[in-house]
C-alpha positions in Angstrom: 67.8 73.0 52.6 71.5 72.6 52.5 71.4 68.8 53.4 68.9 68.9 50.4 71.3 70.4 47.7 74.6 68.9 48.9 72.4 65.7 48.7 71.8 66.6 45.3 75.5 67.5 44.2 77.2 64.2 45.9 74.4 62.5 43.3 74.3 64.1 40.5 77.0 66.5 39.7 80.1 65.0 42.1 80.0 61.5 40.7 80.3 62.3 37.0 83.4 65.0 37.8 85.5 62.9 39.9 85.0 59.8 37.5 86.1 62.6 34.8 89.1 63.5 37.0 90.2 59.7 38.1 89.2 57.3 36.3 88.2 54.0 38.9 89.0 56.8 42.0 87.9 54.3 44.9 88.0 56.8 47.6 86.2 59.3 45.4 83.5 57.1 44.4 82.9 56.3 48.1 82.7 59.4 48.9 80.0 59.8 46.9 78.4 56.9 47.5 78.3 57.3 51.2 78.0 61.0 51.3 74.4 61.2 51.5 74.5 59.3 54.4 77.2 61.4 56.2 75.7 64.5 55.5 71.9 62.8 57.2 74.3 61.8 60.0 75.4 65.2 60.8 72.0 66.5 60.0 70.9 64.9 62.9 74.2 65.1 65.3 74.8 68.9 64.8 75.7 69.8 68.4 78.2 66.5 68.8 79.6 67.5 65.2 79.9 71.1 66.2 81.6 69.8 69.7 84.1 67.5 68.1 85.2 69.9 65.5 85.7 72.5 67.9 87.3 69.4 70.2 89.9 69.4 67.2 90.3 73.1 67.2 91.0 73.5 70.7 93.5 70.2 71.1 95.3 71.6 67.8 95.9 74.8 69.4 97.1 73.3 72.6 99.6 71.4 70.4 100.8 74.5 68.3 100.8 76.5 71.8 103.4 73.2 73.4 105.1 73.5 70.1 106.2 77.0 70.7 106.6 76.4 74.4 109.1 73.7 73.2 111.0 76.0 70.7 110.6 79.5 73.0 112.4 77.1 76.2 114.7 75.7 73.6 115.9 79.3 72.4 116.3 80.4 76.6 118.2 77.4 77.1 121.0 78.2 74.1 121.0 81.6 75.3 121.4 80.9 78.4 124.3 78.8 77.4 126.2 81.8 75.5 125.1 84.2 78.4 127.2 81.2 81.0 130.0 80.7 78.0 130.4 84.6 77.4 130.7 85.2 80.9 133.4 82.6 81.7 135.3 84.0 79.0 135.2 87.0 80.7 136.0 85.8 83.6 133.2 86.8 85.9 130.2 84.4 86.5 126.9 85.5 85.2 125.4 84.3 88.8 125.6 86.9 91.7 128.2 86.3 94.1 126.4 83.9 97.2 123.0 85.1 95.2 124.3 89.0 96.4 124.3 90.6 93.3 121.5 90.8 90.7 122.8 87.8 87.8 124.7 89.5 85.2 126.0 92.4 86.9 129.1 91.1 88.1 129.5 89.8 84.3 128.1 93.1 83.0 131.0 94.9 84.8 133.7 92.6 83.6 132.6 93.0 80.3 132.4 96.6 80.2 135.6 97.0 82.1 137.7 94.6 79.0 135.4 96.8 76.5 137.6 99.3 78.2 140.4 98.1 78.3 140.6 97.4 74.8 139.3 100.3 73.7 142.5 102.5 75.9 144.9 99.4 74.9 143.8 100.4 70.7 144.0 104.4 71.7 147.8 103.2 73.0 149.0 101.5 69.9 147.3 103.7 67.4 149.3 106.5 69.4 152.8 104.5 69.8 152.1 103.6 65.7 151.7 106.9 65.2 154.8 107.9 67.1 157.2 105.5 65.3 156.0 106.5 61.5 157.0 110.1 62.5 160.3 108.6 63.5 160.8 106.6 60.5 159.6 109.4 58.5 162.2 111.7 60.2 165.1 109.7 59.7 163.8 109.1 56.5 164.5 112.5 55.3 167.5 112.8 57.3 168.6 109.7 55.4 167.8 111.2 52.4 169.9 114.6 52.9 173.1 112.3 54.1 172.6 110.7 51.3 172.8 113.8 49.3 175.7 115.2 50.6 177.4 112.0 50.4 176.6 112.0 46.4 177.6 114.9 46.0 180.9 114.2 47.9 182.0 111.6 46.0 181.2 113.2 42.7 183.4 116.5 44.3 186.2 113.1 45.2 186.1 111.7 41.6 186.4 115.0 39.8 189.5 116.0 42.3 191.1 112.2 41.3 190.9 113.3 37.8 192.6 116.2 38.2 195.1 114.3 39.7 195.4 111.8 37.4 195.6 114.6 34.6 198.3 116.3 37.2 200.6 113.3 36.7 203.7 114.0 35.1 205.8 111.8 32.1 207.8 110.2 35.0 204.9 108.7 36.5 205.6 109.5 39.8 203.0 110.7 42.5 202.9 113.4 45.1 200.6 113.6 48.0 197.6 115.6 46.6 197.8 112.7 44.8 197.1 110.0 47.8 194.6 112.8 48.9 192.4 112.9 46.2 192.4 108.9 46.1 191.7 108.8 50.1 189.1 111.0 49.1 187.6 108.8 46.2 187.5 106.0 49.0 185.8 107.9 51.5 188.5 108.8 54.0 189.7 111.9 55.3 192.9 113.6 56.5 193.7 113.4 59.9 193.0 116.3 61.1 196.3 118.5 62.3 
């Protein structure tokens, strides 16, 4: 029954839509023309159509399986190579020593013991960076304060030049508190007695 109505589709109905869809199709028009006899072929020939479509089946599943054998021994192979590369850089081989240890343990260790390593040689400097911005801080402020008093000194120098300028009498001659004041304005001191 359905070798009867595809029968009557491939002659009827299938030629005038795929002359409708491309005009002069070739392919299409032997398709239809030969159809028929296809479709009585495999009528006949169910069991060897049935075999070589599941032939098909089977030998494109093989191929997708290889395909993914391909790509899944591809991928061990690059990790494999960052695994060998990772543990050089390390320095410890990913292979057991003389086939002693289980692979990757020697490198495991390594690895962990660097991890270490870094992680004590980051506590260090955070601590020693730590350290020396208190100290900068410290004489920061201690800069700040000298610098202070050493305003404040020099405005206590100019004031006590003034005076003695203003203590200068109509002979222009100068006395001592004189030189005193303008040691002072320079920043020196008397010697001490």
């Amino acid at each position: 029954m359905i070798a009867t109505l595809l029968a009557w589709i491939s002659a009827h109905m299938l030629t005038s839509a795929l002359a409708a869809l491309v005009p002069g199709a070739g392919l299409a028009a032997l398709a239809v023309k030969y159809g028929g006899a296809v479709l009585s072929f495999l009528e006949g020939h169910r069991k060897e159509a049935v075999f070589f479509a599941l032939s098909i089946a089977g030998a494109a599943l093989y191929a997708w399986g290889a395909i993914g054998r391909h790509d899944r021994d591809g991928q061990i192979a690059t990790l494999n190579h960052w695994i060998e590369t990772a543990c050089a850089s390390a320095g410890s081989p990913y292979a057991g020593a003389n086939g002693k240890a289980k692979p990757g343990a020697l490198c495991q260790a390594r690895v962990a013991q660097l991890a270490g390593e870094e992680r004590n040689t980051a506590i260090q400097t955070a601590t020693i960076l730590a350290q020396a911005a208190k100290e900068r801080d410290t004489k920061a402020a201690r800069d700040a304060a000298q610098a202070e008093t050493n305003s404040a000194a020099a405005k206590s120098a100019a004031a006590s030049m003034e005076k003695a300028n203003d203590a200068i009498g109509s002979d222009n001659q100068v006395g001592g508190g004189w030189f005193a004041s303008l040691n002072g304005t320079g920043g020196l001191h008397a010697p001490a007695r």
